[in-house]
C-alpha positions in Angstrom: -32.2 7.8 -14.0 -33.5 10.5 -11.4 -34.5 8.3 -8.1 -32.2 5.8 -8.7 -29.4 5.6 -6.6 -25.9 3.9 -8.1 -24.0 2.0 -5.8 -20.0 1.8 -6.5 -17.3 -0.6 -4.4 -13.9 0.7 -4.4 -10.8 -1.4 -3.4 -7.8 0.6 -2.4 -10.5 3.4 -1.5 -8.5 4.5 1.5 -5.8 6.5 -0.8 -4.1 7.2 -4.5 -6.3 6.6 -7.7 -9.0 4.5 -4.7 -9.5 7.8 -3.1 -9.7 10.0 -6.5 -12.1 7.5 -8.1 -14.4 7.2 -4.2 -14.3 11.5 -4.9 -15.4 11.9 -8.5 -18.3 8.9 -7.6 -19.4 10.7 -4.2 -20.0 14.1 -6.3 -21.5 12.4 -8.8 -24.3 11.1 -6.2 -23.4 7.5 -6.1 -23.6 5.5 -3.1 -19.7 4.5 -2.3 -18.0 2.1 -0.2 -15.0 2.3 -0.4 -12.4 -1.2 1.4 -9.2 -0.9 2.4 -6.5 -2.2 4.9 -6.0 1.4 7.1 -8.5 1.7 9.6 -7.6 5.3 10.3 -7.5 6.6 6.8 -10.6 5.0 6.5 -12.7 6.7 9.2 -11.0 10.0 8.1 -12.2 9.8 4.1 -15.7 8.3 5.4 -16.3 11.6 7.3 -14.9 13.5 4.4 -17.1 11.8 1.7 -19.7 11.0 3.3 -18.7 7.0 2.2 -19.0 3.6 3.8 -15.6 2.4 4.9 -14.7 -1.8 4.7 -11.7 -3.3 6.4 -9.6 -6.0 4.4 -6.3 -6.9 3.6 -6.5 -7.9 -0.1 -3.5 -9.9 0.0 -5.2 -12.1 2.2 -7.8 -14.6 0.7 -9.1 -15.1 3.7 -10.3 -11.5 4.1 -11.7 -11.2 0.0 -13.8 -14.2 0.9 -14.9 -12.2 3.9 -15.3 -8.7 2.3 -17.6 -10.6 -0.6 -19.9 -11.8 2.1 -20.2 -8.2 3.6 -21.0 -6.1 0.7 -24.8 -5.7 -0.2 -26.1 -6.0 -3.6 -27.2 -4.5 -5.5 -24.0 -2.9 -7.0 -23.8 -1.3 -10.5 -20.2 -1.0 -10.4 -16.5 -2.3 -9.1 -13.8 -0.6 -8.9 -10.5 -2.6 -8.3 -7.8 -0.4 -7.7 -6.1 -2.2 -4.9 -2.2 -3.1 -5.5 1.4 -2.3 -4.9 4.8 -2.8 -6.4 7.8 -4.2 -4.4 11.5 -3.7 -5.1 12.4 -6.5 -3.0 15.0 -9.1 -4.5 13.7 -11.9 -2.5 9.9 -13.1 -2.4 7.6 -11.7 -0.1 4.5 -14.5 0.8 1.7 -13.8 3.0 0.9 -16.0 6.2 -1.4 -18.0 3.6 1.7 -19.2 1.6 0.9 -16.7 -1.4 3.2 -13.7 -3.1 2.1 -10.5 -1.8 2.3 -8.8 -4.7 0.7 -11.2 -7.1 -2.0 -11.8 -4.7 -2.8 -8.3 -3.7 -2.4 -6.7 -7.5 -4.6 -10.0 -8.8 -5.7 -12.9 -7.5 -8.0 -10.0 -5.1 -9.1 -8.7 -8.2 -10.4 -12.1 -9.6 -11.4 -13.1 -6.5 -14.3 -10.8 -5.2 -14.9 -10.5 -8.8 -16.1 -13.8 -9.2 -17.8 -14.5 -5.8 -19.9 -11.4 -6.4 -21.0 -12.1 -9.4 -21.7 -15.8 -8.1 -23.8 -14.1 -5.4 -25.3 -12.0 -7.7 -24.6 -8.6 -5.6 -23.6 -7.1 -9.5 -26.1 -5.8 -11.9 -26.3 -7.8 -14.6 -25.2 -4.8 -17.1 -22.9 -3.3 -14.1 -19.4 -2.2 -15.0 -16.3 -3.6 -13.6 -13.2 -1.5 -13.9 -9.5 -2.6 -12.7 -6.3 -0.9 -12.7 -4.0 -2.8 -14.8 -0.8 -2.7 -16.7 0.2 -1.2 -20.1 -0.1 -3.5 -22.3 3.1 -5.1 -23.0 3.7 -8.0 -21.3 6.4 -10.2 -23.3 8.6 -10.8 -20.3 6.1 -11.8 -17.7 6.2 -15.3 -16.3 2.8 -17.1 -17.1 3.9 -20.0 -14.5 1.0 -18.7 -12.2 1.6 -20.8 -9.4 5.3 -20.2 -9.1 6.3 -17.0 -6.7 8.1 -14.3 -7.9 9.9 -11.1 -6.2 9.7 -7.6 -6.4 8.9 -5.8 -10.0 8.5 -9.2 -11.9 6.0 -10.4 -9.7 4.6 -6.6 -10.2 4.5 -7.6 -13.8 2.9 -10.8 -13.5 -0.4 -9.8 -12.4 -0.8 -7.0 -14.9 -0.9 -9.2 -17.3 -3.1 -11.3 -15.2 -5.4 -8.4 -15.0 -5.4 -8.2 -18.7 -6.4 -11.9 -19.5 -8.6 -12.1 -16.7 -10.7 -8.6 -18.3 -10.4 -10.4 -21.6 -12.1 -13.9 -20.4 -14.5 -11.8 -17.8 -15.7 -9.7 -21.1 -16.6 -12.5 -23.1 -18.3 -14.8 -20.2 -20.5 -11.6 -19.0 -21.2 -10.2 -22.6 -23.9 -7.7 -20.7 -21.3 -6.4 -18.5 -19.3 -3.3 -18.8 -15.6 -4.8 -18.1 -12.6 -2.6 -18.3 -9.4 -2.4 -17.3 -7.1 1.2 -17.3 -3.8 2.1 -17.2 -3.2 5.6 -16.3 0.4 5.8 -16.2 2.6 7.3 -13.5 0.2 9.1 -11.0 1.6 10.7 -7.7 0.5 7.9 -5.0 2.0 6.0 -2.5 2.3 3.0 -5.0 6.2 2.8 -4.7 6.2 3.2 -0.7 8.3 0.5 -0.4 10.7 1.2 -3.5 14.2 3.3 -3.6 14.2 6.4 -3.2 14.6 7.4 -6.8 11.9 5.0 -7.5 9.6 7.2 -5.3 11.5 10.8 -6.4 10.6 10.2 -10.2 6.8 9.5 -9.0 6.4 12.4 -7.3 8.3 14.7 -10.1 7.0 13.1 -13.7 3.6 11.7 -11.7 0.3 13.3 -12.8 -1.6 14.1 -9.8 -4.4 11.8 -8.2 -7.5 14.1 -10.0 -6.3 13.2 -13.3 -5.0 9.5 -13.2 -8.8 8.6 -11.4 -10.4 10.6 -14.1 -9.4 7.8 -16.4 -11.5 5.7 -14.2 -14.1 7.5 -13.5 -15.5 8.2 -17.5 -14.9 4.3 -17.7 -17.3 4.0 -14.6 -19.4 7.0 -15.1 -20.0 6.6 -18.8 -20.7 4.1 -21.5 -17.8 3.0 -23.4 -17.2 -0.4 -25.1 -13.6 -2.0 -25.3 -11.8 -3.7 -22.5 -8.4 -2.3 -22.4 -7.3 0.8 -21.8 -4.5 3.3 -22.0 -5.4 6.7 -20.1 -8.4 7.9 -22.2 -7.4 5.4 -25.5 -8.4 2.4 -26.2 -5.1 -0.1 -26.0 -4.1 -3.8 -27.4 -2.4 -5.8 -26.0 0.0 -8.6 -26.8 0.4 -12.2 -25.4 3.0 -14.9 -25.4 1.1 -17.4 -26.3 -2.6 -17.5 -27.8 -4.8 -15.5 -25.4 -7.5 -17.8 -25.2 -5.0 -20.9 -24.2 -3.3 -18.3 -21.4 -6.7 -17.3 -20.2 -8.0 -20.5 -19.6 -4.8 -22.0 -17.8 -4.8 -18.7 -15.4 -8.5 -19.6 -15.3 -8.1 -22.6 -13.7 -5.6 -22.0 -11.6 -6.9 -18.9 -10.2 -10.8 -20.2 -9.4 -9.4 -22.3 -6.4 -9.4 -19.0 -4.4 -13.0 -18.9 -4.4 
């Protein structure tokens, strides 16, 4: 609508799909802010994009809770593209007891979610679009409390993300919720991993344009369905009855709010 301006958050703005997605919004005339945990990288894309730049460390409660104060409202849309995958063969907690991994890849997601939709800093028929996992997910733990290490904790909160889209849909049946997997993109998501971990990124990866792309129609446009696989719509498939899995991670997820 011409005088209108759209207003986008971004987690994990600061690089990879963040970044791509912060770009195609920026062009588009949106009003970004993008958060992350690089204070450098995010001074350097702010003077690029013309972009507001918010610190936090999303694997940290503590700093969600704090990030959900600072953001203004109106917003019209969320992007949560925040996470990481660890190789490690031990588990990885953060000084607030939690697994890195899980925490960053999820429990952010759900988090600043749910305390800015509390606040009511998101448009009632906003979008909210998450990065999340592929869809199959009949190996992941659903003992949500219990930390895991490296790739199944990885696994874990994408299918957290899934359930969590699934509930959010059907409790805000005005908002636009989403989540996207676009399959192996060139970022710095396996930093930490092997080297042949981070090789096979950078040879079969698409490039950052392309993954945030998938994003960016979900944001940009009108589309209904909740999951999705690049540019298709996707099912996926649960252990146990969805709507018994989404209410225990429910309840065991609102306690960081």
């Amino acid at each position: 609508m011409q005088g209108v301006i759209m207003r986008i958050v971004i987690t994990g703005g600061t690089s990879g799909i963040g970044y791509g997605t912060a770009r195609l919004a920026a062009e588009r005339g949106w009003k970004v802010t993008i958060v992350g945990r690089n204070r450098a990288q995010g001074a350097k894309i702010t003077a690029e994009l013309g972009v507001d730049y918010l610190h936090a460390d999303l694997s940290k409660m503590s700093d969600v809770r704090r990030l959900a104060e600072q953001i203004e409202g109106p917003i019209n849309a969320l992007a949560l593209c925040a996470g990481g995958i660890s190789t490690d063969k031990e588990v990885r907690l953060t000084n607030e007891g939690l697994e890195t991994t899980f925490a960053t890849n999820y429990l952010s997601k759900f988090a600043l979610s749910e305390m800015l939709l509390q606040q009511n800093k998101i448009v009632p028929d906003g979008c909210i679009v998450m990065v999340g996992g592929n869809g199959v997910h009949k190996n992941a733990s659903t003992v949500w409390a219990e930390p895991q290490a490296g790739l199944q904790a990885a696994m874990k909160a994408a299918f957290a993300v899934d359930l969590y889209a699934s509930e959010l849909a059907k409790r805000h049946p005005r908002l636009r919720v989403h989540t996207c997997y676009p399959g192996m993109v060139r970022t710095n998501l396996f930093q930490e991993a092997p080297l042949l971990f981070r090789l096979l990124s950078r040879i079969f990866g698409q490039p950052i344009a392309k993954g945030s792309a998938y994003l960016g129609r979900l944001i940009l446009e009108n589309h209904s369905g909740v999951h999705w696989k690049q540019d298709r719509p996707m099912r996926f498939r649960v252990p146990l009855p969805e709507g018994q899995e989404a209410e225990a991670l429910w309840a065991y997820s609102r306690q960081y709010i």
